[in-house]
C-alpha positions in Angstrom: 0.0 0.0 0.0 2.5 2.5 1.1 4.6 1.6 -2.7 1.1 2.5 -4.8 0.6 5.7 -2.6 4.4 6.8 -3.4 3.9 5.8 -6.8 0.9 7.3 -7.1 2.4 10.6 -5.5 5.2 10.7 -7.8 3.0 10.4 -11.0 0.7 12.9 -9.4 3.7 15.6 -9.3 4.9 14.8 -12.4 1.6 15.7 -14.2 1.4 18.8 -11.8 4.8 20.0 -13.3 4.1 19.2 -16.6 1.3 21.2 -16.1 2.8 23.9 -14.9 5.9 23.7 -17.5 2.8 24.0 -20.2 1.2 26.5 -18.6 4.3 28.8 -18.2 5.7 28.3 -21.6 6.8 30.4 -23.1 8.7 31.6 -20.0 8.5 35.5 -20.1 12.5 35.7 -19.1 13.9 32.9 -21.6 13.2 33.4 -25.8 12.9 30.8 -27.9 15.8 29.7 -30.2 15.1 28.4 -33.2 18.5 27.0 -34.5 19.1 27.0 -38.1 22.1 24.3 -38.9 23.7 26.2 -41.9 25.4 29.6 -41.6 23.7 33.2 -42.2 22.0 34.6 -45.0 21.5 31.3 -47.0 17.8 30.2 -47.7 16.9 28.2 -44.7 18.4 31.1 -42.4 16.4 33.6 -44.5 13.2 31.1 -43.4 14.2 30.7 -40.3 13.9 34.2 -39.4 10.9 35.0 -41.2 9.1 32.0 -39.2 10.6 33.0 -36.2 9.1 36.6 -36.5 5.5 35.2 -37.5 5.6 33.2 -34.3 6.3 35.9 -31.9 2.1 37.5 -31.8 0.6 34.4 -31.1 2.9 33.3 -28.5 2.4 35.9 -26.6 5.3 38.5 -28.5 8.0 36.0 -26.5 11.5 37.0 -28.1 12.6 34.0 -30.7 15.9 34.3 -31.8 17.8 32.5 -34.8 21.3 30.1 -33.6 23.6 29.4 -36.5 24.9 26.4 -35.9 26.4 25.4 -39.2 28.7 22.1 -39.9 28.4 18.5 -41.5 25.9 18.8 -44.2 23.4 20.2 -41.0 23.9 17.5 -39.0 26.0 19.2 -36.2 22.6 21.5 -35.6 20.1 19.1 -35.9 22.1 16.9 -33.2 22.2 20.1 -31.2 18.6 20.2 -30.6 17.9 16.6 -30.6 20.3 17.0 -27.4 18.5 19.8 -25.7 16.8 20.4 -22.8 13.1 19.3 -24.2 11.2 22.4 -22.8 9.9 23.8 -25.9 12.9 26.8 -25.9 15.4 25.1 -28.3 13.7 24.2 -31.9 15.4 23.2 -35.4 14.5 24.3 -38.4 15.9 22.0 -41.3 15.4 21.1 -44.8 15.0 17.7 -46.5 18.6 17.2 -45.2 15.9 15.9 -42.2 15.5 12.9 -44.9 18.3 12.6 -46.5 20.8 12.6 -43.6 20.0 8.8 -42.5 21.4 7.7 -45.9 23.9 10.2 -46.6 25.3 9.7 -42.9 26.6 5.9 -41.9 27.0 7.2 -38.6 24.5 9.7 -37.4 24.5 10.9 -34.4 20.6 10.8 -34.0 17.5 9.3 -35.7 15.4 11.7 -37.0 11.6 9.5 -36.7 12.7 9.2 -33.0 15.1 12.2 -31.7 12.2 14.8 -32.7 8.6 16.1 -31.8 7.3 17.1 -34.7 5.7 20.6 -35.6 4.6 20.9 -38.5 6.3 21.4 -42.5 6.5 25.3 -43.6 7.8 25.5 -46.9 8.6 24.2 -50.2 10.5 25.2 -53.0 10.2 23.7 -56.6 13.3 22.8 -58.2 14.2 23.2 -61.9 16.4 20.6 -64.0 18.9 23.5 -66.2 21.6 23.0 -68.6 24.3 25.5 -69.8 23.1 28.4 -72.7 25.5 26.3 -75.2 23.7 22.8 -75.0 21.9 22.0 -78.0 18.5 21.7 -77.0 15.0 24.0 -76.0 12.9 21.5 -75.2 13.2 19.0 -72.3 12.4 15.8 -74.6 15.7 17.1 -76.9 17.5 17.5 -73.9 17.5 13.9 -72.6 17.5 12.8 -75.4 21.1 14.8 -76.2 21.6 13.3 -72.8 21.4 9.7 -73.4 23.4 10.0 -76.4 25.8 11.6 -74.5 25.8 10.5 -71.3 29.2 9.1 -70.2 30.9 12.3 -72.0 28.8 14.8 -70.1 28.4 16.3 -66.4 26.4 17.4 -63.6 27.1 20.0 -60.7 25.7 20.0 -57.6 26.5 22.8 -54.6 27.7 19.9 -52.0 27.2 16.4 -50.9 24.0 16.5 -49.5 22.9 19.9 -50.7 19.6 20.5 -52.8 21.2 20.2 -56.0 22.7 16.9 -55.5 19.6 15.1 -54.5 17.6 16.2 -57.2 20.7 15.0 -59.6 21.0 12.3 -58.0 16.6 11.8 -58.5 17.0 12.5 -61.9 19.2 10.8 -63.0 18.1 7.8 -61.4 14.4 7.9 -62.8 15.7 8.2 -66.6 18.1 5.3 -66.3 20.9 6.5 -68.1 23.3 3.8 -69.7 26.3 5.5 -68.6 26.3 7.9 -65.1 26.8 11.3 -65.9 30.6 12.3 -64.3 29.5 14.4 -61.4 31.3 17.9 -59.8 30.9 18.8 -56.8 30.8 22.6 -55.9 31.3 24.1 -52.2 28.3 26.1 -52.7 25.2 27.1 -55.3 27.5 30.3 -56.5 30.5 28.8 -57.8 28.3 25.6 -59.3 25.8 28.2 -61.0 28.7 30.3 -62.3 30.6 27.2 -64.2 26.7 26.2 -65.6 26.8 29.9 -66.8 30.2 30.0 -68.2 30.1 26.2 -70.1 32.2 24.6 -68.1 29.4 21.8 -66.7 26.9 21.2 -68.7 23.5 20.2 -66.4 22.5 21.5 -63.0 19.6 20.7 -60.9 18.5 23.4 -58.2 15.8 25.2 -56.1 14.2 28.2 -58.1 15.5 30.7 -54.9 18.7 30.0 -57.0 17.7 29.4 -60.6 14.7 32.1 -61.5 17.0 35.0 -61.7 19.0 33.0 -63.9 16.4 31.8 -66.2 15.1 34.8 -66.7 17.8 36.8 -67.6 18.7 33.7 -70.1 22.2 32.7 -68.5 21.0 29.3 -68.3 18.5 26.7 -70.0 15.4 25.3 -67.9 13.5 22.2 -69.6 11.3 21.0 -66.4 10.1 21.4 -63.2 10.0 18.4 -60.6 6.9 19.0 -58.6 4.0 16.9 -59.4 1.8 19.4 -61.0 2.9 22.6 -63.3 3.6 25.7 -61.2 0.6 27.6 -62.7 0.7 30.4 -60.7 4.4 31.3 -60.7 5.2 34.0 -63.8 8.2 32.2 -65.0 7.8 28.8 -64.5 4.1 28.4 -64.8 4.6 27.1 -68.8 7.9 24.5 -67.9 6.6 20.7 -68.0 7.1 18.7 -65.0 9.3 15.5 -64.8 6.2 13.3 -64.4 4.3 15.1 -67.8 7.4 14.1 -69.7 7.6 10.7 -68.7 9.3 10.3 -65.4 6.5 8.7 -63.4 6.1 10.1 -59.4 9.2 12.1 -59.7 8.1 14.7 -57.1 10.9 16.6 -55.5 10.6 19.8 -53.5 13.1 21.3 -50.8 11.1 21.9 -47.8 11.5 23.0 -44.4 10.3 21.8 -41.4 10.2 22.7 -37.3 11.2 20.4 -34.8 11.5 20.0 -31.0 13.3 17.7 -28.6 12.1 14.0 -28.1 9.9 14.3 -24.8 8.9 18.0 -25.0 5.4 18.1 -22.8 2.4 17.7 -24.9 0.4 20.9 -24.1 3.8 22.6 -25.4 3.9 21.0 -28.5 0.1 22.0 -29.0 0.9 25.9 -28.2 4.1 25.6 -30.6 2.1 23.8 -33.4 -0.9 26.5 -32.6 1.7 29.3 -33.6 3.4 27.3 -36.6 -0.2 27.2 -38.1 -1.1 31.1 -37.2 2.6 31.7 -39.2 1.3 30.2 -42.4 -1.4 32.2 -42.2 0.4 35.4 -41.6 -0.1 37.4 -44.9 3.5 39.5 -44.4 5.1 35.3 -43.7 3.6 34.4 -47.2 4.8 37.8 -48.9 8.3 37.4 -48.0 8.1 33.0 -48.6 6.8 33.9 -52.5 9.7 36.5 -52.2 12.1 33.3 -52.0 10.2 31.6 -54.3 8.6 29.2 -51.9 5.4 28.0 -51.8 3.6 27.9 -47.8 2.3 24.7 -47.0 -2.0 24.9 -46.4 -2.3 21.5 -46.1 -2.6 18.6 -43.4 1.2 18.1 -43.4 1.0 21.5 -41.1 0.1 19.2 -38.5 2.1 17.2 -36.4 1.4 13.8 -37.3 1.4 14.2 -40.9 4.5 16.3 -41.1 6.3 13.1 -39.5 4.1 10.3 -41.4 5.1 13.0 -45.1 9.6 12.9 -43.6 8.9 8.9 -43.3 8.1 8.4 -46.8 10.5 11.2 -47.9 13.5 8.7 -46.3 11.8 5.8 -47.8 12.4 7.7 -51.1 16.0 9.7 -50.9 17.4 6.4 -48.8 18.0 3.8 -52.3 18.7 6.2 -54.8 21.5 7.5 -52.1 22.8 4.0 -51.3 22.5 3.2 -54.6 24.8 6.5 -56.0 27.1 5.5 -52.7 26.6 9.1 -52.3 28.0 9.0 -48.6 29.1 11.8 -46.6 31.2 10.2 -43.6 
């Protein structure tokens, strides 16, 4: 009797201060930092800081502040936070790297279905397949098909293992089956990959359009397709490109997206009010301005939600992890 009345009194008190914790948080005298695991002024620190200030009215105007915490392909964050104190103060924001880091990584330092609370998917950005202003092609059909006959004399850039750029090569070149890889150069960074692409001296590039548009538009580049499932109707430049799946390359959908995540064991009623004020950002007309800004599209639909943001990573591992494995496209 005396065990169940101590048990039952230590159950009791945890409840009360999980209340309490949920009731308090945000804490008036400790902000909220949202740690971004890639270094200032890139595009998931320019997200980042637009979330973070869409946040701040509906909880309560509670300072929320933006950690850098750059290193290893993001890793070095994200294992950052999934190390935290899990009281709703220390988030990660993080890109598909949240789904691609199990494969690219042998040796990771956390598991991303188990590490994290999940709160819900922001963004994504479309990605465009490009080819230097000298190949001989305007339409995407002539371009694989210059491609394939080509194949193990041409190349593909990409702006780092792991980075946008080389997932979506790596996705491509996977669903078309070329007979011969394409030889593959690495860049340290979208600029310097983007400015051989201009110049001629690689001849195919696969990227986010917050990198591309400007390009395409000022016709320094070639686009042929877009890799979403449907055709980006509403976006000016884009809106008459084909998709992948239109031109034959059946459920290629690839989008860079960003999510926000929490600590493994961060109380419930936290994870409600934090998942409250992710919805209330996605909403905020001003957040949406400066998303289309950066070419992003804000997510409306149920992957806003907890459970489906988690159940929408799983399948994006199940995806990236064989066509990774398969490039032995490893990072450590």
């Amino acid at each position: 009797m005396t065990f169940r009345r101590t048990f039952l009194a230590l159950a009791v008190g945890a409840l009360a201060s999980t209340s309490v914790l949920a009731q308090e948080f945000p804490a008036s005298n400790k902000p909220i930092s949202i740690v971004v695991p890639f270094a200032a002024g890139g595009p998931t620190d320019r997200v980042a800081r637009d979330l973070a200030e869409a946040m701040r009215k509906p909880l309560g105007g509670i300072s929320i502040t933006v950690e850098n915490a750059a290193g290893a392909g993001g890793t070095i964050g994200a294992n950052k936070v999934a190390k935290a104190k899990n009281d709703g103060h220390t988030l990660l924001l993080w890109h598909i790297g949240m789904a691609s880091s199990p494969a690219l990584y042998r040796k990771l330092p956390f598991k991303p279905l188990e590490d994290f609370e999940y709160l819900g998917l922001v963004n994504e950005v479309p990605m465009t397949l490009l080819g230097k202003p000298q190949l001989p092609a305007n339409t995407y059909r002539d371009f694989e098909n210059y491609i394939r006959a080509n194949a193990g004399k041409l190349n593909i850039a990409h702006a780092g293992l792991g980075s946008a750029s080389h997932i979506c090569g790596l996705m491509w070149q996977s669903a078309v089956k070329l007979s011969q890889a394409m030889t593959t150069i690495p860049f340290g960074g979208t600029a310097p990959a983007m400015t051989n692409l201009i110049g001629g001296q690689v001849d195919v590039m696969c990227d986010q359009t917050t990198n591309t548009t400007s390009q395409i538009e000022a016709g320094r580049v070639k686009a042929f397709a877009v890799t979403t499932a449907k055709p980006l109707s509403g976006h000016k430049l884009l809106k008459d490109y084909p998709t992948l799946q239109e031109m034959g390359l059946k459920g290629f959908d690839l989008t860079i997206w960003h999510g926000l995540y929490a600590p493994k064991g961060t109380p419930e009623a936290v994870l409600v009010k934090l998942n409250d004020a992710v919805k209330a950002a996605l909403k905020d007309a001003e957040f949406i301005k400066k998303q289309e800004g950066l070419g992003a599209i804000v997510v409306t639909d149920k992957r806003m939600n907890r459970a489906e943001h988690k159940t929408f990573v799983a399948g994006e591992i199940a995806k990236l992890k064989p066509v990774i494995e398969a490039a032995g496209a490893f990072a450590d």
